[in-house]
PyMOL Python script that loads the backbone (N, CA, C, O; Angstrom):
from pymol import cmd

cmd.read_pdbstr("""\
ATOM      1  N   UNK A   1      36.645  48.088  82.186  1.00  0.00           N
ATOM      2  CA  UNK A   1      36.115  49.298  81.604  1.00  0.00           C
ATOM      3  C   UNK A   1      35.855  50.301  82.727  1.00  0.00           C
ATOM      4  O   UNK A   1      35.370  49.956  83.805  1.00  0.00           O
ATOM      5  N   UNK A   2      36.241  51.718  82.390  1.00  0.00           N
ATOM      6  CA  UNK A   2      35.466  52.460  83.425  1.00  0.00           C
ATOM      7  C   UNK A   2      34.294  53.005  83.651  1.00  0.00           C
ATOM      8  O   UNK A   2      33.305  52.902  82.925  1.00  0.00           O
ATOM      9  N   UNK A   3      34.368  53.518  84.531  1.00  0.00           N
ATOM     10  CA  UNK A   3      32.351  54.370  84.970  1.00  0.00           C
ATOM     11  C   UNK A   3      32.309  55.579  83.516  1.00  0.00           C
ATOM     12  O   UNK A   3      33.231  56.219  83.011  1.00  0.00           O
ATOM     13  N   UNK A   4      31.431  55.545  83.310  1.00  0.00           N
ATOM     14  CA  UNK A   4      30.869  56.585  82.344  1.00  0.00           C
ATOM     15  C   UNK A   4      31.137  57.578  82.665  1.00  0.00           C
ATOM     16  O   UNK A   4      31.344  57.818  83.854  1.00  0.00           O
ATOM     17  N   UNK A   5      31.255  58.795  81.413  1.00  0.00           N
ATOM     18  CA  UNK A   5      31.362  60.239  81.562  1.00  0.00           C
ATOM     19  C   UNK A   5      30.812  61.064  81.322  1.00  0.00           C
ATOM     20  O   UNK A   5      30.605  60.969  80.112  1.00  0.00           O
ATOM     21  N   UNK A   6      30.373  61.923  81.682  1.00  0.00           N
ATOM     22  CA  UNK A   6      29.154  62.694  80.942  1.00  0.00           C
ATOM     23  C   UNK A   6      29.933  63.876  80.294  1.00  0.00           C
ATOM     24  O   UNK A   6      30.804  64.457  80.942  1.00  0.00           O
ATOM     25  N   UNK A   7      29.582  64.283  78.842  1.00  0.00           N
ATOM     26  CA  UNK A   7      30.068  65.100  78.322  1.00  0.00           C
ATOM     27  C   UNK A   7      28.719  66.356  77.467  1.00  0.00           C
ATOM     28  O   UNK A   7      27.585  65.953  77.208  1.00  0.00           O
ATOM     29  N   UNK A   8      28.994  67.240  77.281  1.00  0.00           N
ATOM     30  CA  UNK A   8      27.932  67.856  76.446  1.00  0.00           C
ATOM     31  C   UNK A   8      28.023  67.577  75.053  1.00  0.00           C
ATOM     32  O   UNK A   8      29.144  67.578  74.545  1.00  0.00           O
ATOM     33  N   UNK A   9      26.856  67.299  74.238  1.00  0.00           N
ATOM     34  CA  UNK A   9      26.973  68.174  73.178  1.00  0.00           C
ATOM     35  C   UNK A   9      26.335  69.425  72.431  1.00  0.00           C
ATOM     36  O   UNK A   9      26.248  70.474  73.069  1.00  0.00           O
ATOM     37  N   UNK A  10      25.995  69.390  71.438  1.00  0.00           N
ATOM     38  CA  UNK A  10      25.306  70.256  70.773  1.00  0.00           C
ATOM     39  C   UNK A  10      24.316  69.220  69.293  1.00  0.00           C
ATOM     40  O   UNK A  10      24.891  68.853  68.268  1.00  0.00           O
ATOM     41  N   UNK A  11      23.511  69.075  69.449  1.00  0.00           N
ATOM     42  CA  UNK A  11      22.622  68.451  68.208  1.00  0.00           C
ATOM     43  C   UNK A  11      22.105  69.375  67.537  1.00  0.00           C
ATOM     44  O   UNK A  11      21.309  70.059  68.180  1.00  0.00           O
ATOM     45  N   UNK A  12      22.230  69.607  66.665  1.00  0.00           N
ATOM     46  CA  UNK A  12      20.916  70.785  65.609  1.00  0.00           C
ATOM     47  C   UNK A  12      20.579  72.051  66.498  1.00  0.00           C
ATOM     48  O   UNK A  12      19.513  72.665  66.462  1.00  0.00           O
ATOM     49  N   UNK A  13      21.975  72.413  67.525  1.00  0.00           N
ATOM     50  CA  UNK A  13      21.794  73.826  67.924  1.00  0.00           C
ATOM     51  C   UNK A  13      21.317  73.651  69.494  1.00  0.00           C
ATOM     52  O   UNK A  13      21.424  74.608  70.260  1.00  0.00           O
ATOM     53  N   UNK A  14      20.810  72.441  69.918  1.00  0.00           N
ATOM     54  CA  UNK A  14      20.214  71.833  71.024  1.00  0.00           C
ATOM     55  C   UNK A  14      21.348  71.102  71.928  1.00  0.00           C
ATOM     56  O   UNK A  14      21.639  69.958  71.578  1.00  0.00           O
ATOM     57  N   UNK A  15      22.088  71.702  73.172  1.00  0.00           N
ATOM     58  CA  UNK A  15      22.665  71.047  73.935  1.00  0.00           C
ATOM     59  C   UNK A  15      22.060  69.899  75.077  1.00  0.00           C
ATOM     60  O   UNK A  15      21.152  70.137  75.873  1.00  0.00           O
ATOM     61  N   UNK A  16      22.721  68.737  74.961  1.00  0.00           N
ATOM     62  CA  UNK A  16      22.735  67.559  75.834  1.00  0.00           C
ATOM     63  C   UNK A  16      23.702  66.808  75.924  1.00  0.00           C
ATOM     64  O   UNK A  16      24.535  66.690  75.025  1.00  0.00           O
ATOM     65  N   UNK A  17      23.745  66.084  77.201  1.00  0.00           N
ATOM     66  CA  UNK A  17      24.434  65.826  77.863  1.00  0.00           C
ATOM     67  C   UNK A  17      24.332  64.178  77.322  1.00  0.00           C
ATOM     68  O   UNK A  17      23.205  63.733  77.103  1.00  0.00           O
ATOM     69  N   UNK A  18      25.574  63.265  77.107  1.00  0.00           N
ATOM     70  CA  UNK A  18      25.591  61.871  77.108  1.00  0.00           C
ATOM     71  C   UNK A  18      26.468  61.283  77.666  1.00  0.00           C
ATOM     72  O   UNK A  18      27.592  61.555  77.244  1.00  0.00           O
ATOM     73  N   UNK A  19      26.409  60.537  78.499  1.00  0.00           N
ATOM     74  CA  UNK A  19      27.275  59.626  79.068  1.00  0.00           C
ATOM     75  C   UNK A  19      27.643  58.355  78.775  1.00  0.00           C
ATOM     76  O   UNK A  19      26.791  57.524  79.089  1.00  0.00           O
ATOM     77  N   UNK A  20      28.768  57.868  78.206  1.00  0.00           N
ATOM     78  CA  UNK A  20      29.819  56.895  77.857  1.00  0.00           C
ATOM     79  C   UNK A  20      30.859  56.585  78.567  1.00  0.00           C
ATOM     80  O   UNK A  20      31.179  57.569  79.234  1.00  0.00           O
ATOM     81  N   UNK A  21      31.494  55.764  78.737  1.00  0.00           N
ATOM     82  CA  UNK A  21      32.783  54.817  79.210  1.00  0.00           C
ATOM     83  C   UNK A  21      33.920  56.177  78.592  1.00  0.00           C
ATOM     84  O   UNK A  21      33.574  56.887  77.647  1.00  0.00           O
ATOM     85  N   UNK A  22      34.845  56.298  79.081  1.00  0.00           N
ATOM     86  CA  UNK A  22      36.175  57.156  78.703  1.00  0.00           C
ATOM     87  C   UNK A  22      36.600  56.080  76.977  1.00  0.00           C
ATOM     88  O   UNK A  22      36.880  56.581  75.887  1.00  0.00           O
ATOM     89  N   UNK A  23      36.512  54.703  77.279  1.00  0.00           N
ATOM     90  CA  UNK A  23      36.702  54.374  75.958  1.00  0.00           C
ATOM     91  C   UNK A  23      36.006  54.435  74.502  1.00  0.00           C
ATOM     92  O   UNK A  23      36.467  54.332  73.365  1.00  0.00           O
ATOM     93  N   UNK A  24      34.789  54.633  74.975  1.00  0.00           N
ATOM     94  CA  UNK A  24      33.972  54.555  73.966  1.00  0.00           C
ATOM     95  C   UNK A  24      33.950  56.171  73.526  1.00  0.00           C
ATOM     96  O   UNK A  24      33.437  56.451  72.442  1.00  0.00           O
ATOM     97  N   UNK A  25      34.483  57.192  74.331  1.00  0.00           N
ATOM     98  CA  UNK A  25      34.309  58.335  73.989  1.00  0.00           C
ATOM     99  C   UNK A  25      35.704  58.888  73.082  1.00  0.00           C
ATOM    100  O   UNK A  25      35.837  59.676  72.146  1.00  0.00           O
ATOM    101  N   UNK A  26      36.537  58.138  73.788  1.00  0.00           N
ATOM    102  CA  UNK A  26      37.963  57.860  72.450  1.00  0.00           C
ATOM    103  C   UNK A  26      37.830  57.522  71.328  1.00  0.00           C
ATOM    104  O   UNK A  26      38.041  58.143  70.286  1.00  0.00           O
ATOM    105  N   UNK A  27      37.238  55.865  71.622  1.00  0.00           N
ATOM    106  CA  UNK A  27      37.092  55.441  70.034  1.00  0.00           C
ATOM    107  C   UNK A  27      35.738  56.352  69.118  1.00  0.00           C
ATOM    108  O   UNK A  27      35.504  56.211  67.918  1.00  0.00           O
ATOM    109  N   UNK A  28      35.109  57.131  69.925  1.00  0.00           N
ATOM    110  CA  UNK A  28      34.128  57.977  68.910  1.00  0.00           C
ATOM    111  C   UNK A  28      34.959  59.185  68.305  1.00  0.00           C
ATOM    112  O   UNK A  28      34.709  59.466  67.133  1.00  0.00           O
ATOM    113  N   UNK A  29      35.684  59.749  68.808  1.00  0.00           N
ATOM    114  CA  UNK A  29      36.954  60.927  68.802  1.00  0.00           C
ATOM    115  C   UNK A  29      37.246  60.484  67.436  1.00  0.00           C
ATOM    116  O   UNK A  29      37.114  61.077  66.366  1.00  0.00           O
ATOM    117  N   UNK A  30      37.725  59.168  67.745  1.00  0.00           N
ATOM    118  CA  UNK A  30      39.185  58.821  67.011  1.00  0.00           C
ATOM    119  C   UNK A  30      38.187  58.360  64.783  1.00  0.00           C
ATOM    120  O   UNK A  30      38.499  58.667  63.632  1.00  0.00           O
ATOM    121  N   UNK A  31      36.958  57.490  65.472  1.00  0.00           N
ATOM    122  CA  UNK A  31      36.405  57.674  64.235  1.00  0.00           C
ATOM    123  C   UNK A  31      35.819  58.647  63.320  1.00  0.00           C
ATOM    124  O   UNK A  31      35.764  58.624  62.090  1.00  0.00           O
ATOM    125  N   UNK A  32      35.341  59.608  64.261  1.00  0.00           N
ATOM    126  CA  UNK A  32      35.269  61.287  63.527  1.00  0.00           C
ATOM    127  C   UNK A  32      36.379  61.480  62.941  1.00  0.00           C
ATOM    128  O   UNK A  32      36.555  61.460  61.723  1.00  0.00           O
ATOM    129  N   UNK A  33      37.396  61.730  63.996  1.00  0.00           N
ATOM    130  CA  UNK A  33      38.777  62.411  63.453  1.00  0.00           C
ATOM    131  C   UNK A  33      39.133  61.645  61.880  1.00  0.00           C
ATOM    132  O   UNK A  33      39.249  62.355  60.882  1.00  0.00           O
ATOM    133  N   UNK A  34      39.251  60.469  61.821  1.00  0.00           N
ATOM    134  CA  UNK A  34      39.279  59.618  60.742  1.00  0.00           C
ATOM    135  C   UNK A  34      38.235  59.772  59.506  1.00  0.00           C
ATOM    136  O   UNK A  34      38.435  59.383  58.356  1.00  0.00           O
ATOM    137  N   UNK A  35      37.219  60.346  59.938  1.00  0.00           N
ATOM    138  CA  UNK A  35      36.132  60.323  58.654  1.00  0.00           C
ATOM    139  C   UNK A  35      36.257  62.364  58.206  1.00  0.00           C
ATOM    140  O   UNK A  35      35.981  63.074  57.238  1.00  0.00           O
ATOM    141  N   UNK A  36      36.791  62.543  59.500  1.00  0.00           N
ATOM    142  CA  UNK A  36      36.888  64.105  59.383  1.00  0.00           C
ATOM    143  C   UNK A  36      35.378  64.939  59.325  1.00  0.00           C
ATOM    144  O   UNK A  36      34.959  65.837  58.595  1.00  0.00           O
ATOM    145  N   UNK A  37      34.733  64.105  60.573  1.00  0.00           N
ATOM    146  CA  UNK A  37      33.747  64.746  60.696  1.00  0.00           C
ATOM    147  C   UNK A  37      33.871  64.904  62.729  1.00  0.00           C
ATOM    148  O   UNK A  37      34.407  64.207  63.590  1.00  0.00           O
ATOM    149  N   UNK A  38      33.131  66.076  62.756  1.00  0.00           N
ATOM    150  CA  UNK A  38      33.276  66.875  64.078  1.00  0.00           C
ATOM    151  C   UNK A  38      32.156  65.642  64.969  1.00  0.00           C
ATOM    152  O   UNK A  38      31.378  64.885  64.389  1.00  0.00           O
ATOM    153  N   UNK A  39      32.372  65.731  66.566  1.00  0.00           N
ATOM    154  CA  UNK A  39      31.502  64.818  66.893  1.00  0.00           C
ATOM    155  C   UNK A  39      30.539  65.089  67.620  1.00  0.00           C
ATOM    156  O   UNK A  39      30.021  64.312  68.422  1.00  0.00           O
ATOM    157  N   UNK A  40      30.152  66.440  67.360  1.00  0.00           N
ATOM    158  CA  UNK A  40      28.798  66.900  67.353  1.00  0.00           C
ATOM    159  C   UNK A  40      27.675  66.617  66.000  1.00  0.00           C
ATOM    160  O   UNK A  40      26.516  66.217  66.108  1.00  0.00           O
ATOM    161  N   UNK A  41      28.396  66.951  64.753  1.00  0.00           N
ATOM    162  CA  UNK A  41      28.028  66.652  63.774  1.00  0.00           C
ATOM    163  C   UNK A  41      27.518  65.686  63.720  1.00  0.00           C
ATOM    164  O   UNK A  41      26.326  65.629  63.420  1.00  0.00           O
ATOM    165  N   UNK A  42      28.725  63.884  64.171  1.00  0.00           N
ATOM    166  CA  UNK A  42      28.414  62.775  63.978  1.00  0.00           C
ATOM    167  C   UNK A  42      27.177  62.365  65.180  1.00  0.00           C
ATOM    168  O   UNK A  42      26.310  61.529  64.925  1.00  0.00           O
ATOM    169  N   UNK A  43      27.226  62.824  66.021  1.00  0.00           N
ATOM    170  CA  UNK A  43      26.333  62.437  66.817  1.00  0.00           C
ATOM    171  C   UNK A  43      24.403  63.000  66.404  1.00  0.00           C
ATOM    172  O   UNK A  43      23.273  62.634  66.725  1.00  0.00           O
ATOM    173  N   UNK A  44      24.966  63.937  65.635  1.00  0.00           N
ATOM    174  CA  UNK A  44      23.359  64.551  65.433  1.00  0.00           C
ATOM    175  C   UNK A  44      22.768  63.426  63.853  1.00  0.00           C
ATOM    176  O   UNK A  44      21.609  63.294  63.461  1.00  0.00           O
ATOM    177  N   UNK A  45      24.195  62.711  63.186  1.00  0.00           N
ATOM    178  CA  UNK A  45      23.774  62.093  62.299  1.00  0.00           C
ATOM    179  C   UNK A  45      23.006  60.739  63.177  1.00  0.00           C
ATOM    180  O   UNK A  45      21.871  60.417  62.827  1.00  0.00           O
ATOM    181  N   UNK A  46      23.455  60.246  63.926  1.00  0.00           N
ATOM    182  CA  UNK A  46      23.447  59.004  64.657  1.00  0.00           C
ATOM    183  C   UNK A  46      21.560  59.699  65.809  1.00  0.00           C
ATOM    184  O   UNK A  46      20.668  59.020  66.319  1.00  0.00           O
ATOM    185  N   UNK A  47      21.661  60.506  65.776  1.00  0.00           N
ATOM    186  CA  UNK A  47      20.173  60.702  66.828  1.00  0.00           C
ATOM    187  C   UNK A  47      19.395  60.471  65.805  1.00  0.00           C
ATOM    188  O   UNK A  47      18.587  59.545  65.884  1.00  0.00           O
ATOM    189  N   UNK A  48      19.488  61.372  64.476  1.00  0.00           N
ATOM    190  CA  UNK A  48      18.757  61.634  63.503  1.00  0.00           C
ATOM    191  C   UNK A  48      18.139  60.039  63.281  1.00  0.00           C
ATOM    192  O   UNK A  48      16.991  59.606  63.376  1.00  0.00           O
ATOM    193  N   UNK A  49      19.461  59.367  62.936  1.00  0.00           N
ATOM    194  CA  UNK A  49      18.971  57.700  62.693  1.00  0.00           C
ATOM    195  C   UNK A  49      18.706  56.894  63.296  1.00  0.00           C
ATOM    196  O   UNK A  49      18.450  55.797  62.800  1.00  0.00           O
ATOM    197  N   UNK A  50      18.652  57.185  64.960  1.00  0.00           N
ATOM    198  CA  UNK A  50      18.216  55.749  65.696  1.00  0.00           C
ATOM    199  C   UNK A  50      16.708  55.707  65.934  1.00  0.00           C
ATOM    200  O   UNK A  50      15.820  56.555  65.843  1.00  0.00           O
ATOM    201  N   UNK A  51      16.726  54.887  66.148  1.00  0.00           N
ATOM    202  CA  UNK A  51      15.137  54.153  66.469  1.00  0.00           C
ATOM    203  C   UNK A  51      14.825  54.886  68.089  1.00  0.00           C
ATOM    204  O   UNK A  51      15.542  55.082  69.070  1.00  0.00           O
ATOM    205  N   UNK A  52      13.072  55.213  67.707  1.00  0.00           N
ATOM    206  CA  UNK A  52      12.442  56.394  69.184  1.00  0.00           C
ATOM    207  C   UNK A  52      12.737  55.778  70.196  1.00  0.00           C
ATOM    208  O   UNK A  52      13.085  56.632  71.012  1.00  0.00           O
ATOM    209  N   UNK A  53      12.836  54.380  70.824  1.00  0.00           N
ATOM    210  CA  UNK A  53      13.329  53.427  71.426  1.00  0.00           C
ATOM    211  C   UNK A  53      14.842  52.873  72.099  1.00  0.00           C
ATOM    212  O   UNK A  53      15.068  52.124  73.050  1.00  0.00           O
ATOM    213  N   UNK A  54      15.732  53.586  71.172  1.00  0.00           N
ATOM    214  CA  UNK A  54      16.828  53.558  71.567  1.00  0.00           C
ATOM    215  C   UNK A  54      17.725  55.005  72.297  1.00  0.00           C
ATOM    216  O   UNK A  54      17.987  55.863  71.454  1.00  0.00           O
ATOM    217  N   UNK A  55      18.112  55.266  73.483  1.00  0.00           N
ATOM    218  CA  UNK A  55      19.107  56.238  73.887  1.00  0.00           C
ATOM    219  C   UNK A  55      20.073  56.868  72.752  1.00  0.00           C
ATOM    220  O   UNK A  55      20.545  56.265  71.788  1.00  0.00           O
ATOM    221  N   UNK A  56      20.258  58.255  73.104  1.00  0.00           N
ATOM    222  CA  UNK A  56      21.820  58.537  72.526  1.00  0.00           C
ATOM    223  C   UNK A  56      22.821  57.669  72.986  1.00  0.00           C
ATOM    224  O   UNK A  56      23.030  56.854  72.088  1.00  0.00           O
ATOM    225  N   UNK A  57      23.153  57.570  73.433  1.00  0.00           N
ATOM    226  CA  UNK A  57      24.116  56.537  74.641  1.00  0.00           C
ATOM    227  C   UNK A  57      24.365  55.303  73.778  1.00  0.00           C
ATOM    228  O   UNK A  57      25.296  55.050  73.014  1.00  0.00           O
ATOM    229  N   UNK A  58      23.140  54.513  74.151  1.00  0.00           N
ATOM    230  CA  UNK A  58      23.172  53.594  73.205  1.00  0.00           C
ATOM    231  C   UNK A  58      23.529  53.274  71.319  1.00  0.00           C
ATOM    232  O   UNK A  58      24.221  52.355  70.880  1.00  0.00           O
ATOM    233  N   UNK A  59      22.828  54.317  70.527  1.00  0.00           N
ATOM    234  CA  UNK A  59      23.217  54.562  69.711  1.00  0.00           C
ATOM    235  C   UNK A  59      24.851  54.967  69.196  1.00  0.00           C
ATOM    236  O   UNK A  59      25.483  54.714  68.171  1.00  0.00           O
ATOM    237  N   UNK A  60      25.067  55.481  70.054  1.00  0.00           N
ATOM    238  CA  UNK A  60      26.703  56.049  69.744  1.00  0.00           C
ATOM    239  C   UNK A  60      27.267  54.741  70.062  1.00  0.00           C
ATOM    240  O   UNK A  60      27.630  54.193  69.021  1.00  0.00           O
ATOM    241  N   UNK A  61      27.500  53.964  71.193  1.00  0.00           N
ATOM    242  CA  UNK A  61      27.977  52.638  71.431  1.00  0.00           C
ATOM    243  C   UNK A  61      27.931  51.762  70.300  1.00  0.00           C
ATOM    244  O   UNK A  61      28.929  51.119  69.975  1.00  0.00           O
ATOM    245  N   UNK A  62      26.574  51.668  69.516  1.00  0.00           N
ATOM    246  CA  UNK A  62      26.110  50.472  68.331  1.00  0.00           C
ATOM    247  C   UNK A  62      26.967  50.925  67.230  1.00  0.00           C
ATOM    248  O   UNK A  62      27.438  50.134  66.413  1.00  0.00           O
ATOM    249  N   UNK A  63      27.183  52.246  67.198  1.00  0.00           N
ATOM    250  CA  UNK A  63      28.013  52.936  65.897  1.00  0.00           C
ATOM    251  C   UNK A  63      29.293  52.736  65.909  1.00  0.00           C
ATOM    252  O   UNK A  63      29.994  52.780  64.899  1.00  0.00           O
ATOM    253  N   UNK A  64      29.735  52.479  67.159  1.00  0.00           N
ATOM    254  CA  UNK A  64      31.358  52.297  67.489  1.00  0.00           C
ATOM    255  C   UNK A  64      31.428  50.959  67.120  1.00  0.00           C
ATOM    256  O   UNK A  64      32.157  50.675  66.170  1.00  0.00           O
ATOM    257  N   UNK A  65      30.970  50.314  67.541  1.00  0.00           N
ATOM    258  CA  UNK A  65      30.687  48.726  67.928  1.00  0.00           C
ATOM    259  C   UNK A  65      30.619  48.614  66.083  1.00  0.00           C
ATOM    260  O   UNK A  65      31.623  48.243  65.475  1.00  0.00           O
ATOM    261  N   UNK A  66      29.531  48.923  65.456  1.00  0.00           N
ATOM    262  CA  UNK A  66      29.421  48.189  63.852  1.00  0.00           C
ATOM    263  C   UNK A  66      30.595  48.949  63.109  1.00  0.00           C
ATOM    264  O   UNK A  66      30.943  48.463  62.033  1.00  0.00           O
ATOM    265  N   UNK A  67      31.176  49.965  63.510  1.00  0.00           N
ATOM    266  CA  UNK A  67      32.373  50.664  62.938  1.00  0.00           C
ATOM    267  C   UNK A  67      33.677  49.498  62.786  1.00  0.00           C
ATOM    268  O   UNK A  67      34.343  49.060  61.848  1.00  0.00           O
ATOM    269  N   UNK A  68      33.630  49.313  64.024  1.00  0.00           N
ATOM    270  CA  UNK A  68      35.077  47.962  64.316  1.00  0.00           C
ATOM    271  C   UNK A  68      34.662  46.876  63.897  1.00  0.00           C
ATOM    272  O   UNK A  68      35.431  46.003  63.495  1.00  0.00           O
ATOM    273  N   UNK A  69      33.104  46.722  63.926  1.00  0.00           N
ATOM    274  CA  UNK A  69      32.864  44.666  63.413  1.00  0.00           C
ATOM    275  C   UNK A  69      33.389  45.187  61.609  1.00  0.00           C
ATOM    276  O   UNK A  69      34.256  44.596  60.965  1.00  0.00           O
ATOM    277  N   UNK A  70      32.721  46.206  61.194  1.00  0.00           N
ATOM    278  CA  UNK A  70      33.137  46.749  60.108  1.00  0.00           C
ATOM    279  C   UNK A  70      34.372  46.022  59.590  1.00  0.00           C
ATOM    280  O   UNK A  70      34.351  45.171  58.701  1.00  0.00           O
ATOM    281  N   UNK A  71      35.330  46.405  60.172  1.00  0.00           N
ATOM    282  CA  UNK A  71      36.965  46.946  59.845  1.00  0.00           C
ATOM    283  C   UNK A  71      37.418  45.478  59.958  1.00  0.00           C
ATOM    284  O   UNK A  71      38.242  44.999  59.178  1.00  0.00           O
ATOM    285  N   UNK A  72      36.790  44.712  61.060  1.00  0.00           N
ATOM    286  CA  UNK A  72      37.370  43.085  61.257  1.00  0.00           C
ATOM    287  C   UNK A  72      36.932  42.124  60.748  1.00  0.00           C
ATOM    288  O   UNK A  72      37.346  40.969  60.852  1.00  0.00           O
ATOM    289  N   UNK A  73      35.670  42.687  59.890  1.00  0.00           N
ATOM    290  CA  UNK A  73      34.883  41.272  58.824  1.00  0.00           C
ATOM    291  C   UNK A  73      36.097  41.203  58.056  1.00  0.00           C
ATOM    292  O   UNK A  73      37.139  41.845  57.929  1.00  0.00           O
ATOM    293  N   UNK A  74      35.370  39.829  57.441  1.00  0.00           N
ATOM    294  CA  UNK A  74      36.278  39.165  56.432  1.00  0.00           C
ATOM    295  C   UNK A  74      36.371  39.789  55.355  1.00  0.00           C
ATOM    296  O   UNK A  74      35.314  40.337  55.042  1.00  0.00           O
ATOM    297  N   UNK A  75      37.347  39.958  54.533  1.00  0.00           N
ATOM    298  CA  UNK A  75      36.422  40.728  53.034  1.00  0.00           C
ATOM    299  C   UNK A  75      35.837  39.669  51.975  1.00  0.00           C
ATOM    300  O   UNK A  75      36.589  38.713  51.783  1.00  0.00           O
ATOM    301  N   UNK A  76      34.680  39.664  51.282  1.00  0.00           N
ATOM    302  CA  UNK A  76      33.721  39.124  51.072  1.00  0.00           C
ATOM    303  C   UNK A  76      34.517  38.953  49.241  1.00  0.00           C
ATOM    304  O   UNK A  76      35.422  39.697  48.863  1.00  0.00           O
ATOM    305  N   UNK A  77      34.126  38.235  48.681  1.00  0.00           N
ATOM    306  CA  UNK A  77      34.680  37.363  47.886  1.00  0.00           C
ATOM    307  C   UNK A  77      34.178  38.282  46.564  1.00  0.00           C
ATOM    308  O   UNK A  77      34.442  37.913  45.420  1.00  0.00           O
TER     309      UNK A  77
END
""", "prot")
cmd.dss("prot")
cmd.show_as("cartoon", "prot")
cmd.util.cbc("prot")
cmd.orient("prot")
C-alpha cells in the first residue's frame, strides 16, 4: 500500500483536509461514481454519521471496507 494523501474537501460549506492511501481514495471515487453521489457530498454523509471518537480518515476507510464486505457476503437465504 502507499503513504497517504492529503486531499481537500468541502463538508457543509467547511473545507478540510483528509488523508488516505491513493487506494482507498480510488475505491471512494469509484463508489460515489457508482451510487452517483459527489464525494464531498458522501463524505459529509459519513462525518455526519461517525461516532465523536472516530477520525474522518477513519470513517471513510470503514465505509469502503463495509461497502466491499457488502458486495462479497454470501447472499442470505
Amino acid at each position: 500500500m502507499s503513504r497517504p494523501e492529503k486531499h481537500s474537501l468541502t463538508l457543509e460549506g467547511h473545507r478540510t483536509s483528509v488523508s488516505l492511501e491513493p487506494e482507498f481514495w480510488k475505491a471512494f471515487r469509484m463508489i460515489c461514481a457508482e451510487r452517483g453521489t459527489g464525494i464531498n457530498a458522501q463524505a459529509s454523509r459519513i462525518d455526519i454519521e461517525r461516532p465523536a471518537d472516530t477520525g474522518l480518515a477513519t470513517a471513510i476507510r470503514l465505509f469502503v471496507l463495509a461497502y466491499y464486505q457488502e458486495k462479497c457476503a454470501p447472499p442470505t437465504a
